[in-house]
mmCIF file of the N, C-alpha and C atoms, coordinates in Angstrom:
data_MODEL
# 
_entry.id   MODEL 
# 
loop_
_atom_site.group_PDB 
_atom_site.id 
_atom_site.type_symbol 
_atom_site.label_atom_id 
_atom_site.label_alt_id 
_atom_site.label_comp_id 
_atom_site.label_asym_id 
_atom_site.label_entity_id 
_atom_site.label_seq_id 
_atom_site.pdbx_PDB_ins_code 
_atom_site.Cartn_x 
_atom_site.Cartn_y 
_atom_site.Cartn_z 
_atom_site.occupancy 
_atom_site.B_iso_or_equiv 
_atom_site.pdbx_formal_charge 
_atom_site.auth_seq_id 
_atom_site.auth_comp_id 
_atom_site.auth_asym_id 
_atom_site.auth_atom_id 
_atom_site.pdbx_PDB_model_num 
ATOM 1   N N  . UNK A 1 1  ? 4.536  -10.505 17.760  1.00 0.00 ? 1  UNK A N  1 
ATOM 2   C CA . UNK A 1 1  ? 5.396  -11.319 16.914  1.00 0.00 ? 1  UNK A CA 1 
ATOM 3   C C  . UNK A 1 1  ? 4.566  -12.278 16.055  1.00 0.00 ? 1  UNK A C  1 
ATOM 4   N N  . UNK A 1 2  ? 3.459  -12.864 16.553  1.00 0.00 ? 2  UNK A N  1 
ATOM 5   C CA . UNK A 1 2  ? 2.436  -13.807 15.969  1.00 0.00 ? 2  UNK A CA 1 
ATOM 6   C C  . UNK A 1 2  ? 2.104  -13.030 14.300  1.00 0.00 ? 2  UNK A C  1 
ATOM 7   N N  . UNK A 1 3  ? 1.587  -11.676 14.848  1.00 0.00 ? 3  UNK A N  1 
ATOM 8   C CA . UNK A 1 3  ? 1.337  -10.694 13.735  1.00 0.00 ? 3  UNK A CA 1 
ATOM 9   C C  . UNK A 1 3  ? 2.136  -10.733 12.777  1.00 0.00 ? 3  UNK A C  1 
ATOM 10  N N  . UNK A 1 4  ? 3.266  -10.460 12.779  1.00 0.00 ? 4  UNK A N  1 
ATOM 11  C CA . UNK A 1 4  ? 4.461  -10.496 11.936  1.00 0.00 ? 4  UNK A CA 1 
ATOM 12  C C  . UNK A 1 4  ? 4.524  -11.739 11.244  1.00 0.00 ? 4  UNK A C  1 
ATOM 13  N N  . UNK A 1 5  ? 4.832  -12.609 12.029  1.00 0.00 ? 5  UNK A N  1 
ATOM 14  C CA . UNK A 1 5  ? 4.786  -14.046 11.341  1.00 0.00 ? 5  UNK A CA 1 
ATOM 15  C C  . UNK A 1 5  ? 3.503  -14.346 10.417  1.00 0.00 ? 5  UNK A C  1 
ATOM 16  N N  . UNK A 1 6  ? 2.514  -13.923 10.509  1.00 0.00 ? 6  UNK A N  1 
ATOM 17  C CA . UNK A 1 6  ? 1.133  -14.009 9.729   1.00 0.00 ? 6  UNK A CA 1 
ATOM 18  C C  . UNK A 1 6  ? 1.113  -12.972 8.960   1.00 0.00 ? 6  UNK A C  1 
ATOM 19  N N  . UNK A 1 7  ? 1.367  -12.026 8.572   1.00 0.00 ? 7  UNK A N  1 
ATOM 20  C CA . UNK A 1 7  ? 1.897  -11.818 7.677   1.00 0.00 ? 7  UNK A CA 1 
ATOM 21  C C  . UNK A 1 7  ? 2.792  -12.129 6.717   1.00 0.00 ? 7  UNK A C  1 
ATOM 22  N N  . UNK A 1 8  ? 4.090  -12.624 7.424   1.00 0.00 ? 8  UNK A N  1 
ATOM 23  C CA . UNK A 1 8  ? 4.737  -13.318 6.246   1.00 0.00 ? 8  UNK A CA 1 
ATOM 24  C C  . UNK A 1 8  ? 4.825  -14.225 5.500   1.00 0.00 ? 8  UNK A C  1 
ATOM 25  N N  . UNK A 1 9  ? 4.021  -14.796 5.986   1.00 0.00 ? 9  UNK A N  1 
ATOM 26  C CA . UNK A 1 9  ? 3.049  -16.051 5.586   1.00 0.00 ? 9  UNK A CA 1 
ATOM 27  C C  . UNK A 1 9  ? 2.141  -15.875 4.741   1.00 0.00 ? 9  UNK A C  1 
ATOM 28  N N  . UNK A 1 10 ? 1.663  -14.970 4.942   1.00 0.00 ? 10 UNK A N  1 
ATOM 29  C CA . UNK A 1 10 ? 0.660  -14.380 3.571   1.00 0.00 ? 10 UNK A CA 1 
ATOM 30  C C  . UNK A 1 10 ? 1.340  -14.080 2.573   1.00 0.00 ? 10 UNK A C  1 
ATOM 31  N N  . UNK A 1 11 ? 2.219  -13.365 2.715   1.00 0.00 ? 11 UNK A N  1 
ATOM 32  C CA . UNK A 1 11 ? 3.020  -12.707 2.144   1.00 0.00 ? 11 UNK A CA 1 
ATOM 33  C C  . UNK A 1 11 ? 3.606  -13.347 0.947   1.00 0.00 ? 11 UNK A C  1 
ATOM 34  N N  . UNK A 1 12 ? 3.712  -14.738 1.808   1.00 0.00 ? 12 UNK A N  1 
ATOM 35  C CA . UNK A 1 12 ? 4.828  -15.817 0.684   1.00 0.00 ? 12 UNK A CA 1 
ATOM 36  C C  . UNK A 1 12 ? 3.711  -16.295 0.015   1.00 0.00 ? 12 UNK A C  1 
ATOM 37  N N  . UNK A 1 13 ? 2.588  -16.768 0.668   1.00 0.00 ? 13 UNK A N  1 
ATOM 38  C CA . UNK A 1 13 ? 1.820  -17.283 -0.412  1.00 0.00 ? 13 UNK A CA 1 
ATOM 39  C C  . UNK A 1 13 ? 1.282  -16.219 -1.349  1.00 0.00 ? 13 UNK A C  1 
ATOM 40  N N  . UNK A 1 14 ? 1.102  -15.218 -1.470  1.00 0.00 ? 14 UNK A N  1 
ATOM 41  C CA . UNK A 1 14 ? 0.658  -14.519 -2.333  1.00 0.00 ? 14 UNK A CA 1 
ATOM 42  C C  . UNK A 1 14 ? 2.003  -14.018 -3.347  1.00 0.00 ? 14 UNK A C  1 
ATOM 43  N N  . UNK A 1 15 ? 3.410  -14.567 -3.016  1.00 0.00 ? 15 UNK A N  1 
ATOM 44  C CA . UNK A 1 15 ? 4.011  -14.161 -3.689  1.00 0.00 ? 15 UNK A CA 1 
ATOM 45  C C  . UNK A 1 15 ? 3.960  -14.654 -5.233  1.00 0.00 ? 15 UNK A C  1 
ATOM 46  N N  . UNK A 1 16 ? 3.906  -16.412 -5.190  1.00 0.00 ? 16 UNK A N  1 
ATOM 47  C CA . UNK A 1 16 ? 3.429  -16.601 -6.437  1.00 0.00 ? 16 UNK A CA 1 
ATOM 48  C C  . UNK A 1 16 ? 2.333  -16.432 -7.531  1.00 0.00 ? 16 UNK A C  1 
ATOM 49  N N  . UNK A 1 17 ? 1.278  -16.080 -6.542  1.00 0.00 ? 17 UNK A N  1 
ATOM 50  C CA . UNK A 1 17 ? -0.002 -15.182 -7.489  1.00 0.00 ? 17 UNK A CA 1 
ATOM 51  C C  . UNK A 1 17 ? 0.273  -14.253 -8.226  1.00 0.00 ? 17 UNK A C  1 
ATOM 52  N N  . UNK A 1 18 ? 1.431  -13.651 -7.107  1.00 0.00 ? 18 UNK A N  1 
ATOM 53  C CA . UNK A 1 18 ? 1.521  -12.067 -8.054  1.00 0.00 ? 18 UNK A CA 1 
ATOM 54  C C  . UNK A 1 18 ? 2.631  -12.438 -9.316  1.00 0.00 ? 18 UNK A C  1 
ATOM 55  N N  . UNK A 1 19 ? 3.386  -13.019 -9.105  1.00 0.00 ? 19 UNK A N  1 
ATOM 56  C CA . UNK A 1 19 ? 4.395  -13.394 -9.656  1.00 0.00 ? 19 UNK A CA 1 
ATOM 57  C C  . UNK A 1 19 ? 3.897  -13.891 -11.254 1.00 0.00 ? 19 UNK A C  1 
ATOM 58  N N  . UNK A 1 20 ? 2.668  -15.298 -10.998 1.00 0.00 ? 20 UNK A N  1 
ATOM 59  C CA . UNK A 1 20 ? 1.585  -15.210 -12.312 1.00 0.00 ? 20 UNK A CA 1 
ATOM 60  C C  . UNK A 1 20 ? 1.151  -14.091 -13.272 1.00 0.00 ? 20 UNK A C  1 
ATOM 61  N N  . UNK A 1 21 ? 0.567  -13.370 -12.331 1.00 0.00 ? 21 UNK A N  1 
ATOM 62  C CA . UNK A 1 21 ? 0.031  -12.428 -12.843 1.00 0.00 ? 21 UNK A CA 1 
ATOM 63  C C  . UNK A 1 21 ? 0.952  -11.440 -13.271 1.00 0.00 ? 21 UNK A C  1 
ATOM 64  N N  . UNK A 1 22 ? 2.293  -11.107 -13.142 1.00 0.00 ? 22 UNK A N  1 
ATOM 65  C CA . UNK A 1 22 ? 3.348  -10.518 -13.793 1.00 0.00 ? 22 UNK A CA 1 
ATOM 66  C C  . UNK A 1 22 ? 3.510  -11.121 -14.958 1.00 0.00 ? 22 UNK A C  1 
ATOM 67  N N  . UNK A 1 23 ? 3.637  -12.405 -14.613 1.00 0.00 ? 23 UNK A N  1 
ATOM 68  C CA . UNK A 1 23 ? 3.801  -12.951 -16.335 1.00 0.00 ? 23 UNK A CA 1 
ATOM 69  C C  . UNK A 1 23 ? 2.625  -12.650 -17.570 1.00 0.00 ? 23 UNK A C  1 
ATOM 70  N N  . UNK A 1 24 ? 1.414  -13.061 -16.900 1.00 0.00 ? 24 UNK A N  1 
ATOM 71  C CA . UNK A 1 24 ? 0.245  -13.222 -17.930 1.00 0.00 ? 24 UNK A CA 1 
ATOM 72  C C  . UNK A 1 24 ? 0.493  -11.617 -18.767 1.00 0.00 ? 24 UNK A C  1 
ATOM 73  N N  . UNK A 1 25 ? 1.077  -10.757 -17.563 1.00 0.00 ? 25 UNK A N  1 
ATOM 74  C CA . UNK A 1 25 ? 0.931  -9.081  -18.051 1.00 0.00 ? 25 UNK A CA 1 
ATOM 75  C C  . UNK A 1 25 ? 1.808  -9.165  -18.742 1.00 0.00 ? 25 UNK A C  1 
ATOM 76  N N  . UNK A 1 26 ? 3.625  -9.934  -18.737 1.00 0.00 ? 26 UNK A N  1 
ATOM 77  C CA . UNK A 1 26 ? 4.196  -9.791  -19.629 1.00 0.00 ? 26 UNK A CA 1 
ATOM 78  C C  . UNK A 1 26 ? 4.236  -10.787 -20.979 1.00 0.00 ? 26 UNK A C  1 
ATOM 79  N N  . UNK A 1 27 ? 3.309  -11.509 -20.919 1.00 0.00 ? 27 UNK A N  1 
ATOM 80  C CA . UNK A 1 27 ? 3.018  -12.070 -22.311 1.00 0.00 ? 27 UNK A CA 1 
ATOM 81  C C  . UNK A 1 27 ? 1.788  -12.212 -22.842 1.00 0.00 ? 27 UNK A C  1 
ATOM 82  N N  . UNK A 1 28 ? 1.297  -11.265 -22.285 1.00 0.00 ? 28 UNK A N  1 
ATOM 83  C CA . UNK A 1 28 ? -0.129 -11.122 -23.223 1.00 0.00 ? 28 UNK A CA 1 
ATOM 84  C C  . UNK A 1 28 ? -0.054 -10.406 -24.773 1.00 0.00 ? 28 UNK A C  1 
ATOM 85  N N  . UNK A 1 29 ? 0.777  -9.293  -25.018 1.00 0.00 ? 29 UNK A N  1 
ATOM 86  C CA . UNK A 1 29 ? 1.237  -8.693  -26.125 1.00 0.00 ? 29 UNK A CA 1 
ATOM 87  C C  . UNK A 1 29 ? 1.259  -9.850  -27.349 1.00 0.00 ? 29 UNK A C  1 
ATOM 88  N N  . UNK A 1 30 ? 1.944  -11.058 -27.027 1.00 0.00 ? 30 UNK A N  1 
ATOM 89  C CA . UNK A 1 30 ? 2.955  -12.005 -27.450 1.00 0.00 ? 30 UNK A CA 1 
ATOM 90  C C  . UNK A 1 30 ? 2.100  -12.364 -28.701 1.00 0.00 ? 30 UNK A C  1 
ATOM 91  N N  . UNK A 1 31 ? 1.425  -13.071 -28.739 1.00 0.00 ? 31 UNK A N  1 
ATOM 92  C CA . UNK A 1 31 ? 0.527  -13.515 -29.485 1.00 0.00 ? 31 UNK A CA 1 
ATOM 93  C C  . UNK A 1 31 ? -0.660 -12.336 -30.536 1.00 0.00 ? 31 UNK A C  1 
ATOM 94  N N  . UNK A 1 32 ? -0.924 -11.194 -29.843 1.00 0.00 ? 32 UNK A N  1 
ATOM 95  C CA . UNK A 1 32 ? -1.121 -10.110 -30.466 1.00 0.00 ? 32 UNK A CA 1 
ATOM 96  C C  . UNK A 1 32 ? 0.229  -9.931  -31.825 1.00 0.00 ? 32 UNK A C  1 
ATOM 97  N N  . UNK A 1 33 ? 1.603  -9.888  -31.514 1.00 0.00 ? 33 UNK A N  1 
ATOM 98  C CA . UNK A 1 33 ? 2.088  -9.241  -32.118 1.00 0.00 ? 33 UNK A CA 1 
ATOM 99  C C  . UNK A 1 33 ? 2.875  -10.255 -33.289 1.00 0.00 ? 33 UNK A C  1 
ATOM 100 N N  . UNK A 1 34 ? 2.592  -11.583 -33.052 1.00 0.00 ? 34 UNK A N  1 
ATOM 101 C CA . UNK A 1 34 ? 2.775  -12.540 -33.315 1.00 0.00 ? 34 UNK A CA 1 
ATOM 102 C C  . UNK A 1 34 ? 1.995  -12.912 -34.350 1.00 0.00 ? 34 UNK A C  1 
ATOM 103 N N  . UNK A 1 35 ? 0.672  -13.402 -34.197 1.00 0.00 ? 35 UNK A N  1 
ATOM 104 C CA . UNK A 1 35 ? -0.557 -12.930 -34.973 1.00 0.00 ? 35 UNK A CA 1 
ATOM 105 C C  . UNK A 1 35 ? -0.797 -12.502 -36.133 1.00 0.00 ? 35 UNK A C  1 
ATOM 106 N N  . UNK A 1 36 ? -1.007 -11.282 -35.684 1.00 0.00 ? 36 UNK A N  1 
ATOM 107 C CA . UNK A 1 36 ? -0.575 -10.187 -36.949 1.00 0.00 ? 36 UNK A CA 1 
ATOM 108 C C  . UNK A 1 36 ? 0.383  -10.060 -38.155 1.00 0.00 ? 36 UNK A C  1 
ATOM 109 N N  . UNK A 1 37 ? 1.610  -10.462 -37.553 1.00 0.00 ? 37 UNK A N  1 
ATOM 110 C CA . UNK A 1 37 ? 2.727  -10.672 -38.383 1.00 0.00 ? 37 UNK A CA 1 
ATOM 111 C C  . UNK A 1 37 ? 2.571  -12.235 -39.557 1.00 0.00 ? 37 UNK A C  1 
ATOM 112 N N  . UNK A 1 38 ? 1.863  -12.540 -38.724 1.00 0.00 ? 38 UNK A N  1 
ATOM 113 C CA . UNK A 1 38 ? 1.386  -14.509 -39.537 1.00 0.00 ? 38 UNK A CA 1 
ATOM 114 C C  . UNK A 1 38 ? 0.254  -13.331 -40.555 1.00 0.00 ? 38 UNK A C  1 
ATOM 115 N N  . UNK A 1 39 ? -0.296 -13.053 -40.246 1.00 0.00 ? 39 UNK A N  1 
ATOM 116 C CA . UNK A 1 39 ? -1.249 -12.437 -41.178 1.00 0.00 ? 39 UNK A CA 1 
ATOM 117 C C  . UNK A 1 39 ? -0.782 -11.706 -42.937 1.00 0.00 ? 39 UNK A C  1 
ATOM 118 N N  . UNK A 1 40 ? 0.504  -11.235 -42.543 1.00 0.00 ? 40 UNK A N  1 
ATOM 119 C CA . UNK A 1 40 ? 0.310  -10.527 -43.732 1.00 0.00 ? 40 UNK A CA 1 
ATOM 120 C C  . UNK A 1 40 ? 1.142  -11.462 -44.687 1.00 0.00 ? 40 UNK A C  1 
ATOM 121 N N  . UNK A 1 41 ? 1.496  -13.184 -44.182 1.00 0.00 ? 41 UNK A N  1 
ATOM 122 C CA . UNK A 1 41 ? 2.318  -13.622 -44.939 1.00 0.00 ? 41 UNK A CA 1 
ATOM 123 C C  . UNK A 1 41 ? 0.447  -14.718 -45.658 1.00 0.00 ? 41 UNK A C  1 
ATOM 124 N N  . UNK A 1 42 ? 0.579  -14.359 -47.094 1.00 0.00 ? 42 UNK A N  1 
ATOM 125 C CA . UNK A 1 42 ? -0.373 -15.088 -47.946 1.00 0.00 ? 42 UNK A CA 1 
ATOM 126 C C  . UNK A 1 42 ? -0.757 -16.956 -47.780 1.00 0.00 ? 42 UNK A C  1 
ATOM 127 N N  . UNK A 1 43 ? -0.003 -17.766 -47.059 1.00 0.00 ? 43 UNK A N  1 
ATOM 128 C CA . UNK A 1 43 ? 0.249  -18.760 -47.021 1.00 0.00 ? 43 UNK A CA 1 
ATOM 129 C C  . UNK A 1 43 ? -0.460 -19.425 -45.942 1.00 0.00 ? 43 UNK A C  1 
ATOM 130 N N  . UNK A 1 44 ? -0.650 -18.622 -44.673 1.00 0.00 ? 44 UNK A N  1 
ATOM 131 C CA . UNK A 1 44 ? -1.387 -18.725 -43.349 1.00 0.00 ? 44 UNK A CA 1 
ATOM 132 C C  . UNK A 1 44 ? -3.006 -18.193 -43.581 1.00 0.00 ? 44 UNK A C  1 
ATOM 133 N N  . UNK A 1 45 ? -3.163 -17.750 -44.874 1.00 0.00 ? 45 UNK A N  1 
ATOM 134 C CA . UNK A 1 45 ? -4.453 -17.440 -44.922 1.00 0.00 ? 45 UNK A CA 1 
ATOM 135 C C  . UNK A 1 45 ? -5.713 -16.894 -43.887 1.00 0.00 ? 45 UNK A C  1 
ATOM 136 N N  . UNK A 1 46 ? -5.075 -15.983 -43.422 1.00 0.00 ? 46 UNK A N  1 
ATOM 137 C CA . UNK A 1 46 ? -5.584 -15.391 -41.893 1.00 0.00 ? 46 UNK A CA 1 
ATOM 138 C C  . UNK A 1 46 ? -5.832 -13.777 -42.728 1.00 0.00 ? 46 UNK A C  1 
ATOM 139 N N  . UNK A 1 47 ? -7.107 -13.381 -42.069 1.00 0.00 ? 47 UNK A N  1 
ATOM 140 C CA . UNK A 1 47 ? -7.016 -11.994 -42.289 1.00 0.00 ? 47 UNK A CA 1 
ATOM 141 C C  . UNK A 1 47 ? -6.375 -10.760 -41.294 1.00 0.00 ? 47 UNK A C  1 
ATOM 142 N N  . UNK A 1 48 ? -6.175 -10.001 -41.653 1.00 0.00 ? 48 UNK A N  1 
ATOM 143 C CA . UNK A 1 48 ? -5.714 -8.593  -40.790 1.00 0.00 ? 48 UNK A CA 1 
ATOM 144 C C  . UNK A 1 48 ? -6.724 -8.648  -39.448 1.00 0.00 ? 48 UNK A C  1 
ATOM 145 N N  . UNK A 1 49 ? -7.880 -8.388  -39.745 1.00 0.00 ? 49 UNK A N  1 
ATOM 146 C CA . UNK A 1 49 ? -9.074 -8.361  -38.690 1.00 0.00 ? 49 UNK A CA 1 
ATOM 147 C C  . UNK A 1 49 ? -8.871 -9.509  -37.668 1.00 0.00 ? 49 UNK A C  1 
ATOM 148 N N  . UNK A 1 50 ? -9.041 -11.007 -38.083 1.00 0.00 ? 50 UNK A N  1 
ATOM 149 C CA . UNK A 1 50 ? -9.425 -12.030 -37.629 1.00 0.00 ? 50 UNK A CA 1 
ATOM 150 C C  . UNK A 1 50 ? -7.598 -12.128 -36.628 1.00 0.00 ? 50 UNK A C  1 
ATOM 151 N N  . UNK A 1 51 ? -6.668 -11.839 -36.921 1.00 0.00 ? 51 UNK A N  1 
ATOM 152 C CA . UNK A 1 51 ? -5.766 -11.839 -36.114 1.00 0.00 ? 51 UNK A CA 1 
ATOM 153 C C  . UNK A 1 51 ? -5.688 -10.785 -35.450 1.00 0.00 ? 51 UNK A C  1 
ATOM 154 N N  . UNK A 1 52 ? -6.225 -9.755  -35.471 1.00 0.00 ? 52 UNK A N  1 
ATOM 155 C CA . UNK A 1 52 ? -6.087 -8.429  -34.622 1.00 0.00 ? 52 UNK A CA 1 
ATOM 156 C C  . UNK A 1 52 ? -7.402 -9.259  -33.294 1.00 0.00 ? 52 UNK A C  1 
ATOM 157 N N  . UNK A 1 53 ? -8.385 -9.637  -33.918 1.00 0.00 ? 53 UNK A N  1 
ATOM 158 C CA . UNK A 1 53 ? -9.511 -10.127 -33.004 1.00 0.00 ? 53 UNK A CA 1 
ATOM 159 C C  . UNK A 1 53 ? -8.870 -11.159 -32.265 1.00 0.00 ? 53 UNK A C  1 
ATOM 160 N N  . UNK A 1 54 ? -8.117 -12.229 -32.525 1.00 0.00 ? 54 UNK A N  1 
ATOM 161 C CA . UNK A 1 54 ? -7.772 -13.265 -31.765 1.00 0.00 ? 54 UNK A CA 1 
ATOM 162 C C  . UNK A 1 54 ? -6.728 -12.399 -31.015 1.00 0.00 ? 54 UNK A C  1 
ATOM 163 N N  . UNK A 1 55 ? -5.943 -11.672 -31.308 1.00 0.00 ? 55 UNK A N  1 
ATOM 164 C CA . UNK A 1 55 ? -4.395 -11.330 -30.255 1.00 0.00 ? 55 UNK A CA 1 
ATOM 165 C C  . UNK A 1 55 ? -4.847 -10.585 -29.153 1.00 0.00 ? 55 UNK A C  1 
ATOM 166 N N  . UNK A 1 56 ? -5.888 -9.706  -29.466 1.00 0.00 ? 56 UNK A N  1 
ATOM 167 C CA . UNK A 1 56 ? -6.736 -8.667  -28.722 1.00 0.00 ? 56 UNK A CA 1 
ATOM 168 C C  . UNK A 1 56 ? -8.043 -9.543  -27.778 1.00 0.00 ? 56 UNK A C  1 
ATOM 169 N N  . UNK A 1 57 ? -8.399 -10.556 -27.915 1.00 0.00 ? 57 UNK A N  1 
ATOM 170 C CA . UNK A 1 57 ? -8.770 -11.340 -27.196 1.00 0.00 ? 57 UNK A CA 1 
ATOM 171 C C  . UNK A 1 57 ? -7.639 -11.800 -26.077 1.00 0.00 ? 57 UNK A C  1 
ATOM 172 N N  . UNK A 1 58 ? -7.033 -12.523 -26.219 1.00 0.00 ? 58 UNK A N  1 
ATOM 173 C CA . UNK A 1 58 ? -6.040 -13.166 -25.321 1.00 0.00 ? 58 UNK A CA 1 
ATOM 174 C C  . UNK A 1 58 ? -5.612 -12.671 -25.037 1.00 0.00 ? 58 UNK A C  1 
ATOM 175 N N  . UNK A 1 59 ? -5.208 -10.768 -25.280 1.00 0.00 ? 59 UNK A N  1 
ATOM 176 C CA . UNK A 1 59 ? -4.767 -9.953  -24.371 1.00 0.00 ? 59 UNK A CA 1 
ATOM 177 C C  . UNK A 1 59 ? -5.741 -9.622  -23.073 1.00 0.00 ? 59 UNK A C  1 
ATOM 178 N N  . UNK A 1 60 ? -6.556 -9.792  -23.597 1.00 0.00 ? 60 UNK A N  1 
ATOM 179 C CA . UNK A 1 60 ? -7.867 -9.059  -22.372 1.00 0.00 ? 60 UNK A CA 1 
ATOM 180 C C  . UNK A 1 60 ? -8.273 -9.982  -21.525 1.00 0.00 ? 60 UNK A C  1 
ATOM 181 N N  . UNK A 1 61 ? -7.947 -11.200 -21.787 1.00 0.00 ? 61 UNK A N  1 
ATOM 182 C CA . UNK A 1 61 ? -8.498 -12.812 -21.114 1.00 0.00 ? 61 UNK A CA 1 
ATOM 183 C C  . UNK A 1 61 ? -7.362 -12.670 -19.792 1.00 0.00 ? 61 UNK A C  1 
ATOM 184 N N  . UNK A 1 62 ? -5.703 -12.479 -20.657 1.00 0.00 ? 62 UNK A N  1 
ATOM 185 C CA . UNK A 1 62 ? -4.633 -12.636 -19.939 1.00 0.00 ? 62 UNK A CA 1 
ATOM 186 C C  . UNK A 1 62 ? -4.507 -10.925 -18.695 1.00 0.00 ? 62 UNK A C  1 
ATOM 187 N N  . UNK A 1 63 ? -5.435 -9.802  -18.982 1.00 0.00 ? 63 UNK A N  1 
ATOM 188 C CA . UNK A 1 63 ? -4.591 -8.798  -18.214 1.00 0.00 ? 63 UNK A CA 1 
ATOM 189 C C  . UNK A 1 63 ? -6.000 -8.937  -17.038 1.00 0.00 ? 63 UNK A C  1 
ATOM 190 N N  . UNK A 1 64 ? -7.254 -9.652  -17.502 1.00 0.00 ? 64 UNK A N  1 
ATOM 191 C CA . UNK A 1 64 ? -8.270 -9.683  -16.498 1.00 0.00 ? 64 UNK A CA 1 
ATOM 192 C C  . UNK A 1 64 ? -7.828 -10.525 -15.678 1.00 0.00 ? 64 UNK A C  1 
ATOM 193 N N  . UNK A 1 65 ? -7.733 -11.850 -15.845 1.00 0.00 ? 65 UNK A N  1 
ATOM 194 C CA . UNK A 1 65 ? -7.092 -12.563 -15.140 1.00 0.00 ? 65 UNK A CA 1 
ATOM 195 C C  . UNK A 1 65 ? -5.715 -12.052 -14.148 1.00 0.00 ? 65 UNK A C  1 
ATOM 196 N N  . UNK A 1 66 ? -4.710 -11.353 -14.738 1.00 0.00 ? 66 UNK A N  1 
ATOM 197 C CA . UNK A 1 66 ? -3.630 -10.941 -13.565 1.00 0.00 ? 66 UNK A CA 1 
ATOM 198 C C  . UNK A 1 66 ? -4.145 -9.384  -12.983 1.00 0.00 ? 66 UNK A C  1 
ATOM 199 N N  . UNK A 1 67 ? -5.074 -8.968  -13.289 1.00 0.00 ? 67 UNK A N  1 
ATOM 200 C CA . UNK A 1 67 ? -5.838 -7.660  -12.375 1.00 0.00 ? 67 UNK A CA 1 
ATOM 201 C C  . UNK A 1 67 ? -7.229 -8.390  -11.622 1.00 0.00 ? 67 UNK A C  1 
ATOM 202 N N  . UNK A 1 68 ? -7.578 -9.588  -11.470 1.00 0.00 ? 68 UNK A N  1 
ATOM 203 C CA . UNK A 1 68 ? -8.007 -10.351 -9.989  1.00 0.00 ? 68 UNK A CA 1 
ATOM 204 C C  . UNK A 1 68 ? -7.439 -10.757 -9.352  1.00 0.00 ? 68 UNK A C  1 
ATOM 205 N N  . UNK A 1 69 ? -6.468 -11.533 -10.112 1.00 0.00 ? 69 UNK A N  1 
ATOM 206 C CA . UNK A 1 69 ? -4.895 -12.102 -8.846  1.00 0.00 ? 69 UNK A CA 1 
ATOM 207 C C  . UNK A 1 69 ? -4.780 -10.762 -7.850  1.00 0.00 ? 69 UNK A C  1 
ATOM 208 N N  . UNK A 1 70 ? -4.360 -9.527  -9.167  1.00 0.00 ? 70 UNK A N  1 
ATOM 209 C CA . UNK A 1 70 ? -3.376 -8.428  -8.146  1.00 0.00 ? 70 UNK A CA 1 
ATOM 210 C C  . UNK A 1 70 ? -4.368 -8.012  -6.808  1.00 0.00 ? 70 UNK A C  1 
ATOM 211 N N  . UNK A 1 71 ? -5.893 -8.218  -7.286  1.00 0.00 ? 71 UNK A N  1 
ATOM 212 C CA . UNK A 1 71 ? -6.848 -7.448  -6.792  1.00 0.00 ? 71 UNK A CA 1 
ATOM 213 C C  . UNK A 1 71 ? -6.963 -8.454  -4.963  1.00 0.00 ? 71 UNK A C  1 
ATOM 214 N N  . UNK A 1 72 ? -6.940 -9.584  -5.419  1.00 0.00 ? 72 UNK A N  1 
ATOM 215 C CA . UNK A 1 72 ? -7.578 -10.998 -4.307  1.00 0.00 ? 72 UNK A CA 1 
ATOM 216 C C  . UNK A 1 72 ? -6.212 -10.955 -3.659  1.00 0.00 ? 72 UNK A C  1 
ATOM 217 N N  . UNK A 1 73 ? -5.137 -10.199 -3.950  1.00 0.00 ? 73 UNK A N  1 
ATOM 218 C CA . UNK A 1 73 ? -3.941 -10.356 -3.223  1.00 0.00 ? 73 UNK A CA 1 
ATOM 219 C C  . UNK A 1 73 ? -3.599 -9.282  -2.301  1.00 0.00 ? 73 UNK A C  1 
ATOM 220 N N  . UNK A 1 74 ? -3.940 -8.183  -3.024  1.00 0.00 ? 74 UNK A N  1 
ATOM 221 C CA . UNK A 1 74 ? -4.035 -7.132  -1.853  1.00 0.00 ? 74 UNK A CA 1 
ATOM 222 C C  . UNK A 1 74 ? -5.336 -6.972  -0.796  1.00 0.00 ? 74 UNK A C  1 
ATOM 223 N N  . UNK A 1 75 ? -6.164 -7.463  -1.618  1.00 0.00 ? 75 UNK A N  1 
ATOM 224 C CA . UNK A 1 75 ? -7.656 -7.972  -0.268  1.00 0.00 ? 75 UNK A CA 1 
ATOM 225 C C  . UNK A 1 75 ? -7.096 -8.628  0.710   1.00 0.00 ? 75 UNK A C  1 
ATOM 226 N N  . UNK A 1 76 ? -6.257 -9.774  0.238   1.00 0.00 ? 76 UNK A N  1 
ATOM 227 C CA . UNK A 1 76 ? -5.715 -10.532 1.678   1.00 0.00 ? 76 UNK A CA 1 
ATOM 228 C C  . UNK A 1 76 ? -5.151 -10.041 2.276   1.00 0.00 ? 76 UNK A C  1 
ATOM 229 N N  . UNK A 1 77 ? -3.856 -9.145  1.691   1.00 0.00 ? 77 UNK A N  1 
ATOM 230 C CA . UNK A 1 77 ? -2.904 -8.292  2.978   1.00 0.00 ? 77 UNK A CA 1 
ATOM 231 C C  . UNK A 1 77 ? -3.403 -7.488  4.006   1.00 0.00 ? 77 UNK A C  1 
ATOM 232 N N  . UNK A 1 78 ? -4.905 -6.752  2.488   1.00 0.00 ? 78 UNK A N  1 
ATOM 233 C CA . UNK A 1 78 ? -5.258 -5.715  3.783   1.00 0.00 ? 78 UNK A CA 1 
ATOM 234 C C  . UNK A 1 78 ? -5.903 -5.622  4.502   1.00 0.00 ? 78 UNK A C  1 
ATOM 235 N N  . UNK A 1 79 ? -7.137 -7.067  4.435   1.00 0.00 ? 79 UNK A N  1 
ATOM 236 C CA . UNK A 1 79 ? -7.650 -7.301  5.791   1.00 0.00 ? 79 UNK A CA 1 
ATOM 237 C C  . UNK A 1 79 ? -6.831 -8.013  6.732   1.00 0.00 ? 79 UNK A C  1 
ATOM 238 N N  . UNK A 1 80 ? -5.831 -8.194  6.644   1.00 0.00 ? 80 UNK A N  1 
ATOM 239 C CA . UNK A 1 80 ? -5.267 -9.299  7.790   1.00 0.00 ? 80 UNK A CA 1 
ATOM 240 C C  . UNK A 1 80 ? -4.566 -7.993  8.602   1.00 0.00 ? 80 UNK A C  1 
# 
């Protein structure tokens, strides 16, 4: 029963990690697609490139970051 209980305990705390890292995955796009769209209006003075480079950055910042969460979260379950 100890077992069980230590697990669920893990369980909960790792729930909000993962939960992070769901988000970062669902708004990493955001700013990519966001970006871009600022780009082709003449007024924001941004190029095509330089917003494809920034959205495509912060995508890769945001999906590395929630693929160590996912990674340091299943390490914990599965050594315990």
């Amino acid at each position: 029963m100890s077992q069980v209980q230590e697990y669920l305990t893990l369980r909960k705390q790792s729930s909000l990690k993962i939960a992070f890292a769901t988000f970062l995955c669902v708004i990493s796009p955001i700013p990519l697609i966001g970006l871009t769209t600022l780009s082709q209006y003449q007024r924001f003075h941004m190029t095509e490139n330089l917003a494809v480079s920034l959205g495509l950055s912060f995508l890769i910042i945001c999906i590395t970051i929630a693929v160590i969460l996912f990674c340091l979260c299943a390490f914990k379950v599965k050594t315990q």
